[in-house]
N, C-alpha and C positions, 0 to 999 in steps of 0.2 A: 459366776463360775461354778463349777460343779465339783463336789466333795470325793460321789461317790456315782459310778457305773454298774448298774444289775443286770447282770444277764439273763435270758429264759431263752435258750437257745434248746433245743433236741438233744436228746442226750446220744449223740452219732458222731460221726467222724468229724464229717463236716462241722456239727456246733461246735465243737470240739477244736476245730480250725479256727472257726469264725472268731472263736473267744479268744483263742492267741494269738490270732492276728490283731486285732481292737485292741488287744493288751501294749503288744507291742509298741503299736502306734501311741496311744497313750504315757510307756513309759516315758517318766521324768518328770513328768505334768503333774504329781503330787495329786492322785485319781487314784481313791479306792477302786479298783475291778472285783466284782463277787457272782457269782452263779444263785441260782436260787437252788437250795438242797433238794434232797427226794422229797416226794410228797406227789408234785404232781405228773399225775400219772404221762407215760411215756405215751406220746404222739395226741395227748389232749392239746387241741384248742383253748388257748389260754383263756380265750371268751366265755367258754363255758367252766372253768374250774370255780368252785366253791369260794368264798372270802377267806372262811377257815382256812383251806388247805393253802392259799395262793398266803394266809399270816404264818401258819408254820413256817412253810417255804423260806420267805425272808425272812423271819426271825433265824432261822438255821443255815445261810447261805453258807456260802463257802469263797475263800479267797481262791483268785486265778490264777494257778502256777506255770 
């Protein structure tokens, strides 16, 4: 079973949907939902982000409201 859900969705409308919908669904399920904080850059390829930046990122996420 799973603790905890990280998202790295776009920081857009849409992501922004996607995240509260998936939350939704999750509620009750005793499921961290988290975003991964600024850092990495808006509209990068997560394939190509740095190790550094994509460690900040989760070390600073942020919970899904």
């Amino acid at each position: 079973s799973f603790e905890e859900v990280v998202f790295a969705f776009r920081p857009s409308i849409e992501g922004e949907t996607t995240a509260l919908y998936i939350k939704r669904i999750l509620d009750g399920m005793n499921i961290r939902v988290t975003r991964l904080a600024s850092g990495v850059p808006i509209g990068a390829d997560m394939e190509y982000v740095d190790s550094l930046t994509l460690e900040r990122a989760l070390k600073d996420r942020k919970e899904v409201e």
